[in-house]
C-alpha positions in Angstrom: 9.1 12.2 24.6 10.9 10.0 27.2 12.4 7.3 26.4 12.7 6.3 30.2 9.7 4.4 29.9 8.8 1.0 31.8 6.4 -2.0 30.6 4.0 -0.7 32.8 3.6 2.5 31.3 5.7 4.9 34.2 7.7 7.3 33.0 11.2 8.1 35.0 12.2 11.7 34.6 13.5 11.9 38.2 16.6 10.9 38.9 17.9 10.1 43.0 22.2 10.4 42.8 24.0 9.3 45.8 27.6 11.0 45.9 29.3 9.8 49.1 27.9 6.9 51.4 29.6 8.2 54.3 27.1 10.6 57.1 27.4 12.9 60.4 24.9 11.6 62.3 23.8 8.8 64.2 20.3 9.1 63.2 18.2 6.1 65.1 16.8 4.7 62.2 19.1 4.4 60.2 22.6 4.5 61.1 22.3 4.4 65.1 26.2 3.8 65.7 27.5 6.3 62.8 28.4 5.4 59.7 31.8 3.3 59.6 33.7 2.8 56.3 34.1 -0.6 54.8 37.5 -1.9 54.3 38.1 -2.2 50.2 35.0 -0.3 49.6 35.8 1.8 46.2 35.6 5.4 46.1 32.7 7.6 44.9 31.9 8.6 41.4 34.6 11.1 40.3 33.3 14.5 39.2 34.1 13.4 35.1 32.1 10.2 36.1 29.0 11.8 36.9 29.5 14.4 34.7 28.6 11.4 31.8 26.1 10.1 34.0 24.4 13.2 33.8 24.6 14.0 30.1 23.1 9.9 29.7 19.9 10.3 31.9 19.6 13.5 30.5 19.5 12.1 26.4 17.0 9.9 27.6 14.9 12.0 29.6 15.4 12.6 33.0 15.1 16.2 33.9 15.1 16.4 37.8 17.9 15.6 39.5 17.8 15.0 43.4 21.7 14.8 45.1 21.6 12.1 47.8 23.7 10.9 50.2 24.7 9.7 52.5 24.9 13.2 53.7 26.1 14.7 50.5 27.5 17.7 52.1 30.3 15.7 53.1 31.7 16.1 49.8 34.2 18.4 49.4 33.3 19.4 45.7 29.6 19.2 45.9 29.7 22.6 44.8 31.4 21.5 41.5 28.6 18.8 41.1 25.9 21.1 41.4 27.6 23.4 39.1 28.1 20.1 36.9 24.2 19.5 36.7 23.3 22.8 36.0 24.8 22.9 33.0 24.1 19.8 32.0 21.6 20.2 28.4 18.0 19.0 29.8 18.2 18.9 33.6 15.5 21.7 35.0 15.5 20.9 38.6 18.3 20.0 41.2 17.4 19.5 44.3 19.2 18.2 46.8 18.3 16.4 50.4 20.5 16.8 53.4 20.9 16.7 57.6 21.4 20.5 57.7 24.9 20.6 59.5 26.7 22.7 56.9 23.7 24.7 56.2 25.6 27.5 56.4 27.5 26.8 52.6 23.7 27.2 51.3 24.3 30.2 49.5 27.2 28.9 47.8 24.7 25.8 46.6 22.0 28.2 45.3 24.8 30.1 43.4 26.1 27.3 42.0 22.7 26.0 40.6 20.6 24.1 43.3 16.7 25.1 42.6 15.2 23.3 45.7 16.2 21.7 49.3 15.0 19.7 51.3 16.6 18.9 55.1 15.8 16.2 57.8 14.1 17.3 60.9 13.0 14.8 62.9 11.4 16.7 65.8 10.9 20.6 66.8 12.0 19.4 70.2 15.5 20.3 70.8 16.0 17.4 73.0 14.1 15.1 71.3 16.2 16.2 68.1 19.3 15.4 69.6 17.6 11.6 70.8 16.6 11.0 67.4 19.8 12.2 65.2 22.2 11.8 67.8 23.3 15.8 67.4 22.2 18.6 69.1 22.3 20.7 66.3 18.7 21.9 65.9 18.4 25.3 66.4 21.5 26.4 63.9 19.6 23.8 60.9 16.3 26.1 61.2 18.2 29.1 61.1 19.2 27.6 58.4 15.7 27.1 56.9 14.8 30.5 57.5 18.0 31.6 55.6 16.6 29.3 53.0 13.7 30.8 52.5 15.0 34.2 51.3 17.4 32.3 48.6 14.3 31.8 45.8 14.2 28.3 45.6 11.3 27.3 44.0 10.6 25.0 46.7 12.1 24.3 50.7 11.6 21.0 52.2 11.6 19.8 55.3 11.5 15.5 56.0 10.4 14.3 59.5 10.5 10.2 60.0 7.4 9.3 61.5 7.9 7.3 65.0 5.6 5.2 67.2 6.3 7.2 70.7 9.1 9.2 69.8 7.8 12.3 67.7 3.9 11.0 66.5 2.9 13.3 68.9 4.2 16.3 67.7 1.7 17.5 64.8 0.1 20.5 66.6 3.4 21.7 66.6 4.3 21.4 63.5 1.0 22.8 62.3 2.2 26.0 63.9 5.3 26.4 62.5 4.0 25.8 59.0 1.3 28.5 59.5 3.7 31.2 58.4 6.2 29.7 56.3 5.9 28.5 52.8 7.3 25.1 53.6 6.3 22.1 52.5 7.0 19.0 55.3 6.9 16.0 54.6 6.1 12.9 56.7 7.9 9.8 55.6 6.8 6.3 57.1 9.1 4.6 58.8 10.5 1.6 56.7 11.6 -1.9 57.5 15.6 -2.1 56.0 17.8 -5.1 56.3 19.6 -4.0 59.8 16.6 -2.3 61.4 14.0 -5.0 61.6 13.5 -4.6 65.7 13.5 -0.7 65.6 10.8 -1.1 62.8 8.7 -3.1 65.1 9.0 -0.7 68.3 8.7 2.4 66.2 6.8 1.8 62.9 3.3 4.0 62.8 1.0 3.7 59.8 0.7 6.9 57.8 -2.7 6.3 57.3 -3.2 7.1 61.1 -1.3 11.0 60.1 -3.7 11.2 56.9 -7.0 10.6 59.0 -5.7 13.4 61.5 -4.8 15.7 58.9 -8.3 15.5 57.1 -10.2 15.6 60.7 -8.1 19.0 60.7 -9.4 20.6 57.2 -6.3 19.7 55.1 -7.5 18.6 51.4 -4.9 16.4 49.5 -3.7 17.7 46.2 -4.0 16.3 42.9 -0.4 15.1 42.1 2.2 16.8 39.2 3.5 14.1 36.7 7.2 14.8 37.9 6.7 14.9 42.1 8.4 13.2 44.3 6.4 10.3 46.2 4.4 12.7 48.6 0.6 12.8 48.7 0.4 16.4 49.4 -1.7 18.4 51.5 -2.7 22.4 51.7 -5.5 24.1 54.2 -6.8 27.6 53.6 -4.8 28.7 57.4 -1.6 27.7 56.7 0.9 29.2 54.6 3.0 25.4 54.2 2.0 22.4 52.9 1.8 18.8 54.5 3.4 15.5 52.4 2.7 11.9 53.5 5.5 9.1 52.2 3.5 6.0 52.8 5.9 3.0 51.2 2.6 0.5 52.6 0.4 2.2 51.3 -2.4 0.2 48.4 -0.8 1.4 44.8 2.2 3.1 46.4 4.3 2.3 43.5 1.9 2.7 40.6 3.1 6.1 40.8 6.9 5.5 40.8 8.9 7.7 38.9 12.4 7.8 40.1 15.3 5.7 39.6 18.4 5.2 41.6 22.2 5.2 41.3 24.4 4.6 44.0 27.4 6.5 45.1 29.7 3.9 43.4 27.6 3.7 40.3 25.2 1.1 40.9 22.2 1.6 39.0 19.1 0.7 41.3 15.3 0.6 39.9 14.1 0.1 43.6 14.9 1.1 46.8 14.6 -2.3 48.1 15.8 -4.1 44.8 17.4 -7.0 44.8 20.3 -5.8 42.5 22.1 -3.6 41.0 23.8 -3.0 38.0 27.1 -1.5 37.4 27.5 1.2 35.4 30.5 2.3 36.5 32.4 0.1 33.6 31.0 2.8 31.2 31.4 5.7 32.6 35.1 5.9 31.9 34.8 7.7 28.7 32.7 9.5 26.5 33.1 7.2 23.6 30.5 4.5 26.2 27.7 7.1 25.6 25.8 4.5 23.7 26.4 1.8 25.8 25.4 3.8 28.8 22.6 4.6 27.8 21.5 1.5 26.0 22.7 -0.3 29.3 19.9 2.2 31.4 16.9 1.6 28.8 17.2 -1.7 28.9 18.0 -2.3 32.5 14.4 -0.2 32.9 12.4 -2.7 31.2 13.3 -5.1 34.2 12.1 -3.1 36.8 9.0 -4.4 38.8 5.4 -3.7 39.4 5.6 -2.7 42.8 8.2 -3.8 46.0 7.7 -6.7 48.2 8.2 -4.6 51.7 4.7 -5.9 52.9 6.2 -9.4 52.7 9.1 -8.3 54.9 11.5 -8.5 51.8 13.5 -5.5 52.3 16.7 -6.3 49.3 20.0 -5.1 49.2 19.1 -2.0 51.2 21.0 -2.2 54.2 20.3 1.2 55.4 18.8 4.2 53.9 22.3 6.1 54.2 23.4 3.3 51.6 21.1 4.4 48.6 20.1 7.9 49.8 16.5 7.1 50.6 
């Protein structure tokens, strides 16, 4: 049994690892004027570093592991991580979430452990891509995902921001691409960070509007597995792919949390708009800290909230999605 266990009775067997802060794009929701380093900023976890992380979470528990960025491609030894991961006693899963620009090293992640993958596309519109993500680099990321397909992960993702007037439009579409293809999609609602607050007003669009089209449509909602992500899925008998909805506003989104956060210095988060952190960093200098480590997780766990206050406007310590990996 887990001992990643809150006082409100969740369990945490998912674990969100951001290796590298730094990312390629210029996405408009997040980092509209490309990411830029800060001056005396320290480095990322070191491979040995997460290697103990790993082995920690893992004694207590956690068996999924999603690599975050940032875009985490950007690391020149991801490969080594991965590889790191899936041999670590008691992870099952690795998945790993990322823009698509160096989809073409996906192989070499499959081979060195990854089970699942999801990427970011914002828009089937090659132009509208670009506006969104600042890249006009559409066409070689679904090659990519078609590439993915034949690799046997057990699952392909793909993650779409949902935008008041920008790409709100586009669900007929989408329904077409995912008649075929055994994708699921997921539609993530756009949230309010500490930097974006006017962008969030121009371009926020309940999900509940997207949930209310879907089941006009025929799509049934799923029940959901004990160690998913935050998607309320969706299937219909004339599509091969499934539909996800991320709804941070929605009534009892976080009742179903299951996921905790560490940051790609080391920062232990237990919410994606918390409004601290806690270093772990310290104790992941040897493997003698073991102990402490994981004492220093359990207990930090029995702190974490009910439920976030983004309906209050209170957004945290979360600058930017890139800063946490989402």
């Amino acid at each position: 049994m887990t001992a990643l266990v809150d006082r409100f009775g969740r369990r945490f067997p998912y674990l969100r690892l951001s290796v590298i802060e730094a990312c390629n794009f210029r996405c408009s929701y997040c980092l509209p004027d490309g990411y830029h380093a800060v001056p005396g900023r320290p480095a990322p976890l070191t491979l040995a570093e997460i290697g103990r992380l790993l082995t920690a979470f893992a004694s207590v528990g956690m068996h999924k592991l999603r690599i975050t960025g940032g875009e985490p491609s950007l690391r020149r030894d991801l490969n080594q991580i991965i590889a790191l991961a899936a041999a670590t006693p008691g992870i099952r899963n690795i998945a790993m979430t990322t823009n698509g620009v160096r989809i073409d090293q996906l192989a070499g992640w499959r081979r060195a452990g990854l089970t699942a993958i999801n990427v970011s596309v914002d828009s089937l519109d090659r132009e509208r891509f670009k506006g969104i993500t600042g890249y006009d680099r559409l066409p070689s990321i679904l090659a990519g995902i078609e590439q993915a397909l034949g690799l046997g992960f057990h699952a392909v993702k793909l993650n779409a921001v949902l935008l008041r007037g920008r790409n709100d439009h586009e669900l007929p579409a989408w329904f077409d691409y995912l008649r075929t293809r055994r994708i699921s999609l997921r539609f993530i609602e756009l949230m309010q960070t500490g930097d974006n607050l006017d962008y969030f007003h121009r371009h926020h669009v309940s999900a509940s509007a997207l949930v209310a089209d879907l089941q006009q449509a025929g799509w049934q909602e799923l029940p959901r597995l004990a160690d998913a992500g935050p998607a309320v899925e969706f299937t219909h008998a004339d599509y091969a792919g499934r539909i996800g909805i991320i709804a941070p506003y929605a009534k009892n989104f976080c009742a179903a949390c299951n996921r905790l956060r560490v940051t790609a210095t080391g920062d232990l988060r237990l919410c994606l708009f918390g409004t601290s952190g806690t270093p772990l960093r310290p104790l992941l200098q040897s493997d003698a800290d073991q102990a402490a480590l994981t004492a220093s997780i359990t207990t930090q766990l029995g702190l974490k909230l009910a439920a976030h206050a983004l309906h209050d406007g209170q957004t945290g310590i979360t600058p930017h999605l890139a800063s946490i990996g989402g």
